[in-house]
VEXMARSE-550041 format. One record per residue: residue in three letters; residue number from 0; x, y, z of N, C-alpha, C in turn. Coordinates in nm, 4 decimals, always signed. Layout:
<r mido="ALA" lummar="NUM" n_x="X" n_y="Y" n_z="Z" ca_x="X" ca_y="Y" ca_z="Z" c_x="X" c_y="Y" c_z="Z"/>
...
***
This chain:
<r mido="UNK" lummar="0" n_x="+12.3257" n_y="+9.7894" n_z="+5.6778" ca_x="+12.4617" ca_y="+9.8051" ca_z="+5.7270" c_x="+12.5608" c_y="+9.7716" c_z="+5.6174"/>
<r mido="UNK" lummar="1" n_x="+12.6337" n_y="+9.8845" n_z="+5.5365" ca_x="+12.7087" ca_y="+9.8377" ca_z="+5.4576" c_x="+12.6857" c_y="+9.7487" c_z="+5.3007"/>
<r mido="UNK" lummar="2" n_x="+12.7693" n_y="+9.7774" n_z="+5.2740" ca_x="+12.8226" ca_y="+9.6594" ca_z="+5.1576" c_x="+12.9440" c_y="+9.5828" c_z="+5.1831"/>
<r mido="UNK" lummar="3" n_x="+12.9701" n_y="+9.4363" n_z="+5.1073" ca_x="+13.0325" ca_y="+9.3643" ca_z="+5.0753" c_x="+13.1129" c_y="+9.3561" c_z="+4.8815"/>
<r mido="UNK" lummar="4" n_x="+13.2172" n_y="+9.4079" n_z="+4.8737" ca_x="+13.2304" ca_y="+9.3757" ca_z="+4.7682" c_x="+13.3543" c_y="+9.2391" c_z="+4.7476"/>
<r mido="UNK" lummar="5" n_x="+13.2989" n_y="+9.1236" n_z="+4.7005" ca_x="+13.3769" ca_y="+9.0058" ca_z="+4.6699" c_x="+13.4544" c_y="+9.0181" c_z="+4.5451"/>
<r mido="UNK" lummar="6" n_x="+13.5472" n_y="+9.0188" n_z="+4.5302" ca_x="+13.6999" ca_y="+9.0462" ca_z="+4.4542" c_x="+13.7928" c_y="+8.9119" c_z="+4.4713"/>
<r mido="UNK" lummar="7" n_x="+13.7988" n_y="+8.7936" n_z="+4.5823" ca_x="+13.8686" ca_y="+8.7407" ca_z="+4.5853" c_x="+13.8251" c_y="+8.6547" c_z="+4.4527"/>
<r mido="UNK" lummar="8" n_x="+13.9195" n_y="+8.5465" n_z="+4.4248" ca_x="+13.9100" ca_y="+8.4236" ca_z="+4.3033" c_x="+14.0352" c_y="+8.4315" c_z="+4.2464"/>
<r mido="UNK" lummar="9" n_x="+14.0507" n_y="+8.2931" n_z="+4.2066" ca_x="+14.1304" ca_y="+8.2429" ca_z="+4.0663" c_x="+14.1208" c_y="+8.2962" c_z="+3.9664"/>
<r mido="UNK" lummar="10" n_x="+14.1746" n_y="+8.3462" n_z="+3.8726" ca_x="+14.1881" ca_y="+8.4118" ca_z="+3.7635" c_x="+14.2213" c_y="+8.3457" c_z="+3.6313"/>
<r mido="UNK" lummar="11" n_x="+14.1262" n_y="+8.3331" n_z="+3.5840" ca_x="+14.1393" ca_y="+8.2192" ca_z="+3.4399" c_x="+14.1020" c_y="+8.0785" c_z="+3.4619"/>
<r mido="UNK" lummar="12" n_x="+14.0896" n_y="+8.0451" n_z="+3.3011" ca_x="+14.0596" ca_y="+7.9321" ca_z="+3.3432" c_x="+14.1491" c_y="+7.8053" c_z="+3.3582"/>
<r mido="UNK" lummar="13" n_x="+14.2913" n_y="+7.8246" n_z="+3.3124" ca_x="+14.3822" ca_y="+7.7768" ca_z="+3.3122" c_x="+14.4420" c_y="+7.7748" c_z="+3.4510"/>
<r mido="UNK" lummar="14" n_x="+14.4154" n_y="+7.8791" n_z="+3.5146" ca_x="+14.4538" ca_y="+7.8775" ca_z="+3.6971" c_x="+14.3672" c_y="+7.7329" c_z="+3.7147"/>
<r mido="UNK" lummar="15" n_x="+14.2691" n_y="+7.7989" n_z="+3.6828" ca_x="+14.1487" ca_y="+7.7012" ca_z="+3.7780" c_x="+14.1635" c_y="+7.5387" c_z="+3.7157"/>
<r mido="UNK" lummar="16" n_x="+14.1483" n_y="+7.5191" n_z="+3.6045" ca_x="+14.2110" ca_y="+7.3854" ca_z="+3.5247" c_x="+14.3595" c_y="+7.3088" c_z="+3.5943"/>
<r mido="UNK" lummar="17" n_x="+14.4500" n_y="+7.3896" n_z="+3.6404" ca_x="+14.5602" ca_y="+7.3333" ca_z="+3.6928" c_x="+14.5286" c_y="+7.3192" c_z="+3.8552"/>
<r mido="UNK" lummar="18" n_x="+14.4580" n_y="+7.3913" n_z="+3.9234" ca_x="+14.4658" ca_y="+7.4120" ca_z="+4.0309" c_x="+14.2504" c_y="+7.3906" c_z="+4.1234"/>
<r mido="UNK" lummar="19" n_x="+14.2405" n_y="+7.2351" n_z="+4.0683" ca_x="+14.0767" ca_y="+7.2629" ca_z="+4.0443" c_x="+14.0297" c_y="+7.2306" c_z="+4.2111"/>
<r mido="UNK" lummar="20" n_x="+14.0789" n_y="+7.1948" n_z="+4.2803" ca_x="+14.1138" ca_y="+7.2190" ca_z="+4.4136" c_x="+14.0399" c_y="+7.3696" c_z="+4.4809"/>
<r mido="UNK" lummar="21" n_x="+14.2139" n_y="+7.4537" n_z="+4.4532" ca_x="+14.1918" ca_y="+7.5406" ca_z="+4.4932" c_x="+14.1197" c_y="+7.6679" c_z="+4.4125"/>
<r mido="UNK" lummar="22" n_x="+14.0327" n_y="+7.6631" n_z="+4.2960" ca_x="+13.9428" ca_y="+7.7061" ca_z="+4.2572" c_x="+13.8514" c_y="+7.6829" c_z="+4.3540"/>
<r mido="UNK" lummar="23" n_x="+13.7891" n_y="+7.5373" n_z="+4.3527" ca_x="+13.6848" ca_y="+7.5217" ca_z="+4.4087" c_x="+13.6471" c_y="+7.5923" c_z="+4.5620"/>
<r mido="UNK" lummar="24" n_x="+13.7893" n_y="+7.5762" n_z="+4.6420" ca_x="+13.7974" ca_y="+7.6697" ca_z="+4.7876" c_x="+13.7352" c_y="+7.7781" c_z="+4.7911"/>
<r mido="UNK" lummar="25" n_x="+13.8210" n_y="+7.8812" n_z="+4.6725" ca_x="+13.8205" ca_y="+7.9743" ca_z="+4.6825" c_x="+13.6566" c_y="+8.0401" c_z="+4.6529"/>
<r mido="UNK" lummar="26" n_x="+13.6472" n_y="+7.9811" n_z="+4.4980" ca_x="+13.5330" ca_y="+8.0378" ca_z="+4.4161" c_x="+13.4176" c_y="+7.9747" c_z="+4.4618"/>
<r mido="UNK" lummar="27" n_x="+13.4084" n_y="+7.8710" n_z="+4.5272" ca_x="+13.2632" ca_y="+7.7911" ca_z="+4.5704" c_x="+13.2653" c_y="+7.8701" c_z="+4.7174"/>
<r mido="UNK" lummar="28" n_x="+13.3622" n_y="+7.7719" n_z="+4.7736" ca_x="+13.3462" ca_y="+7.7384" ca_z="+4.9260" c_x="+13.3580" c_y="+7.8684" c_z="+4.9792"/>
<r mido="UNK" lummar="29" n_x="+13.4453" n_y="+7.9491" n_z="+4.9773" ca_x="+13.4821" ca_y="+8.0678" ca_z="+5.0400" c_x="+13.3629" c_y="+8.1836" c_z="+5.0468"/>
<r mido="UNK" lummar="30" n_x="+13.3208" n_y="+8.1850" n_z="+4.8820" ca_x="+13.2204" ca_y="+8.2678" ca_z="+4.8360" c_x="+13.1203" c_y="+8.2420" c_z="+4.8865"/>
<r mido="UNK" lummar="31" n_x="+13.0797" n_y="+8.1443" n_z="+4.9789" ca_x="+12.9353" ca_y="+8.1081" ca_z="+5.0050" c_x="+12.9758" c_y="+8.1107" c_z="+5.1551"/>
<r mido="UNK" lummar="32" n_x="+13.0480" n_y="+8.1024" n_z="+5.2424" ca_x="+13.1301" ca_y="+8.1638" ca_z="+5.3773" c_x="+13.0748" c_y="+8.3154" c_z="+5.3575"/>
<r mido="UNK" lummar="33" n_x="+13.1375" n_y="+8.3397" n_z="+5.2673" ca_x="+13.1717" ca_y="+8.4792" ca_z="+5.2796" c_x="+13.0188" c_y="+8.5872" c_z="+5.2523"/>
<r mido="UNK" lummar="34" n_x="+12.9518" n_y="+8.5125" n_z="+5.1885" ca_x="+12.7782" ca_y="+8.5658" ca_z="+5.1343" c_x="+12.7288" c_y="+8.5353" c_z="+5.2886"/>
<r mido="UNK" lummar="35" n_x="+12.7495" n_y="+8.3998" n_z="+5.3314" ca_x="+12.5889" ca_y="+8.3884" ca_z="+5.4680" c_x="+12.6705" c_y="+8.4747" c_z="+5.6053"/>
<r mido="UNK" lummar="36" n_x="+12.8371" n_y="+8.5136" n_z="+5.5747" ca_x="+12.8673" ca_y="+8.5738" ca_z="+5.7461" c_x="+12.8467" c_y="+8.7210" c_z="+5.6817"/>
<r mido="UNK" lummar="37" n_x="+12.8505" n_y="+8.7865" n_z="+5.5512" ca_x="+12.7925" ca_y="+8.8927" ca_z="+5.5458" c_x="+12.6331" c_y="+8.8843" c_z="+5.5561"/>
<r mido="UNK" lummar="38" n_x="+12.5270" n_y="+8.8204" n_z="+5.5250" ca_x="+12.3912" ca_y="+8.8165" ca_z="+5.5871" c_x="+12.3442" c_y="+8.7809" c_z="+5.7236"/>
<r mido="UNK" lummar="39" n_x="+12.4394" n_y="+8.7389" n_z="+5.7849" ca_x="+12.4335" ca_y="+8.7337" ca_z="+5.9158" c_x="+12.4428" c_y="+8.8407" c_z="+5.9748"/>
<r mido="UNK" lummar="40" n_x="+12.5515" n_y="+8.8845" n_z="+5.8824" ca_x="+12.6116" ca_y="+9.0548" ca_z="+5.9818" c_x="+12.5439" c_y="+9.1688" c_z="+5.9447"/>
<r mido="UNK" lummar="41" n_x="+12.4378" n_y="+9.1455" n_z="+5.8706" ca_x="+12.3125" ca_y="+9.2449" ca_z="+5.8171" c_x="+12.3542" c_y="+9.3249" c_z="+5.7416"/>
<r mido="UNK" lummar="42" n_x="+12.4671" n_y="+9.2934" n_z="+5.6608" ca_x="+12.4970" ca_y="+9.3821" ca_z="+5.4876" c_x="+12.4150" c_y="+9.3855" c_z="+5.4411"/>
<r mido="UNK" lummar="43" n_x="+12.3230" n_y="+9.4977" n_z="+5.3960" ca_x="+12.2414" ca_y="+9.5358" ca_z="+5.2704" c_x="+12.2720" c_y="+9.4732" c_z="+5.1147"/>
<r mido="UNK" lummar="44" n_x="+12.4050" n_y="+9.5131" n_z="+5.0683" ca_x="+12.4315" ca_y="+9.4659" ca_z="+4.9366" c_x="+12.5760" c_y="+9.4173" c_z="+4.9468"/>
<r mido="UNK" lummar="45" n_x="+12.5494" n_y="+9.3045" n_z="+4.8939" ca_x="+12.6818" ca_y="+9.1931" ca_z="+4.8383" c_x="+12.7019" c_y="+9.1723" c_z="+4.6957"/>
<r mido="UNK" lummar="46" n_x="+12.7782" n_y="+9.2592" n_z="+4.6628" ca_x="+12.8797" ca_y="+9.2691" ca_z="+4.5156" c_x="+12.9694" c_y="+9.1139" c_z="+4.4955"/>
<r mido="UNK" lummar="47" n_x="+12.9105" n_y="+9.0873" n_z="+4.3542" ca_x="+13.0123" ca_y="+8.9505" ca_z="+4.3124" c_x="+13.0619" c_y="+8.9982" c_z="+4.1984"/>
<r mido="UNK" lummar="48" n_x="+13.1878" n_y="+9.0096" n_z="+4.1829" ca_x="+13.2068" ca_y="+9.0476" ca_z="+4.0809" c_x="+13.2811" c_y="+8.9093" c_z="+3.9940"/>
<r mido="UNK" lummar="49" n_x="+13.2546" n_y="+8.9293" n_z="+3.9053" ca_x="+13.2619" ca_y="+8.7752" ca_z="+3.8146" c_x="+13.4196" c_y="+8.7986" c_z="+3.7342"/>
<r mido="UNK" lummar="50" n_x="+13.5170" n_y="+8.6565" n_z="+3.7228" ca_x="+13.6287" ca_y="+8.6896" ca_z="+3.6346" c_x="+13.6370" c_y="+8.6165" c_z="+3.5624"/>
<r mido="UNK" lummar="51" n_x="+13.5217" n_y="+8.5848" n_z="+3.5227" ca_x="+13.4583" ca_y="+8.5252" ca_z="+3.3688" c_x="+13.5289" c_y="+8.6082" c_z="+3.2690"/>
<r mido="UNK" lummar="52" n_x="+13.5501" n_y="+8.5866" n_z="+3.1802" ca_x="+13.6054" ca_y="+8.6749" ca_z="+3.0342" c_x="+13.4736" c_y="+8.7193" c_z="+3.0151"/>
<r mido="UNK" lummar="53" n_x="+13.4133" n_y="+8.8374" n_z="+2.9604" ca_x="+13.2808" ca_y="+8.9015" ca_z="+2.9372" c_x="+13.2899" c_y="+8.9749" c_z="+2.8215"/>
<r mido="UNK" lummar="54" n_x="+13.2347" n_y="+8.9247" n_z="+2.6671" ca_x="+13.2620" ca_y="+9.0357" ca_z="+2.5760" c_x="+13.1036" c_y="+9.0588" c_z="+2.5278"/>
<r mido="UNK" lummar="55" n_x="+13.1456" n_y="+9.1671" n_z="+2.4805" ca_x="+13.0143" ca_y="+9.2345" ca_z="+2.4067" c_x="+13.0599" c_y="+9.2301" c_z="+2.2393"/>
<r mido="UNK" lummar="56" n_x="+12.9566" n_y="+9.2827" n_z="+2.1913" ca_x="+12.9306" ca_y="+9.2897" ca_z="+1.9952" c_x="+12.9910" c_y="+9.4194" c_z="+2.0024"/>
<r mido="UNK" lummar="57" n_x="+13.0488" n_y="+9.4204" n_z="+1.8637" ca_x="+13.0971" ca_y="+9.5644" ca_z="+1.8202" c_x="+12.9499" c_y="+9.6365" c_z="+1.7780"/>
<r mido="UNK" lummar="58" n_x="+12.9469" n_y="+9.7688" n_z="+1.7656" ca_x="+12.8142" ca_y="+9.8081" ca_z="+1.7487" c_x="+12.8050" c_y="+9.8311" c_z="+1.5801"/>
<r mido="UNK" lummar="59" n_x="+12.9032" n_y="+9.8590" n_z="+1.5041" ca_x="+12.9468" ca_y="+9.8549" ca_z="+1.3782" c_x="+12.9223" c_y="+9.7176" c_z="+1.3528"/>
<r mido="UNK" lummar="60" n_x="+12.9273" n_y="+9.6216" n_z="+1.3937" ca_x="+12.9494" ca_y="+9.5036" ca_z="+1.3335" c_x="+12.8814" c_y="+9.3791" c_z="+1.4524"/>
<r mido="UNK" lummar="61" n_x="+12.7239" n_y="+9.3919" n_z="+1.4028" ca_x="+12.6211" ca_y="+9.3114" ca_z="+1.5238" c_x="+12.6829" c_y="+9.1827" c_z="+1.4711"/>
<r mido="UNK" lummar="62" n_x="+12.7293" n_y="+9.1031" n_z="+1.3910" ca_x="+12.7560" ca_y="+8.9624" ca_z="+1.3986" c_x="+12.9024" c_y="+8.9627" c_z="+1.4523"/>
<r mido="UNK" lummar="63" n_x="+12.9747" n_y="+9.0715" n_z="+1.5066" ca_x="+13.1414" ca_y="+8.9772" ca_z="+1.5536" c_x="+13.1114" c_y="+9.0476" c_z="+1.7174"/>
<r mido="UNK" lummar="64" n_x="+13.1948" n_y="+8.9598" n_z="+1.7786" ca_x="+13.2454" ca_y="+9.0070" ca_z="+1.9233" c_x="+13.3803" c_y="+9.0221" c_z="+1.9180"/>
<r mido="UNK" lummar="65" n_x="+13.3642" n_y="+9.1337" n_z="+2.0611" ca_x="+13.4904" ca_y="+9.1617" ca_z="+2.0880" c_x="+13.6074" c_y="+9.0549" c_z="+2.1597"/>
<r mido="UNK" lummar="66" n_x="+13.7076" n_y="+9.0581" n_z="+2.1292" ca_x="+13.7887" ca_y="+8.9144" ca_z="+2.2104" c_x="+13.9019" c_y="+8.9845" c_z="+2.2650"/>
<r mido="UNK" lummar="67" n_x="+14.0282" n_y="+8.8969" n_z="+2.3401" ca_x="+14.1293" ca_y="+8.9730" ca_z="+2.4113" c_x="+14.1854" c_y="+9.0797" c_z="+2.3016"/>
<r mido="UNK" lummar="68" n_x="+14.2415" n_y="+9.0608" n_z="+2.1520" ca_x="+14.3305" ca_y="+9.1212" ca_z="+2.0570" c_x="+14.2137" c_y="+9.2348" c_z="+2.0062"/>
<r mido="UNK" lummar="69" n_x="+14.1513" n_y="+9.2968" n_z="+2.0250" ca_x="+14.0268" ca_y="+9.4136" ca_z="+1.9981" c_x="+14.0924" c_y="+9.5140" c_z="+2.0598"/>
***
């Protein structure tokens, strides 16, 4: 039955550093609400999508990564 895609969260880590509270609500507590009443409710697949900063290697250049100014 369905998917779940999770999108809610704090954004950065400076949100979450000022506000470690309501990080924790959101990104712990909520997210784990929100995973067992979608397995309850017999969702097939639950999407987390992460707002981690995520970089990869340049392919030209295997020793640097990419950062925000790339």
């Amino acid at each position: 039955m369905g998917t779940v895609i999770h999108l809610a969260a704090l954004v950065g880590d400076k949100a979450c550093s000022d506000q470690p509270r309501e990080a924790t609500e959101v990104m712990d507590e909520a997210s784990r609400h929100l995973y067992r009443a979608a397995f309850e409710a017999g969702v097939n697949h639950f999407v987390f999508a992460s707002t981690c900063s995520n970089y990869v290697r340049m392919e030209d250049k295997p020793d640097a990564f990419l950062h925000e100014d790339t």
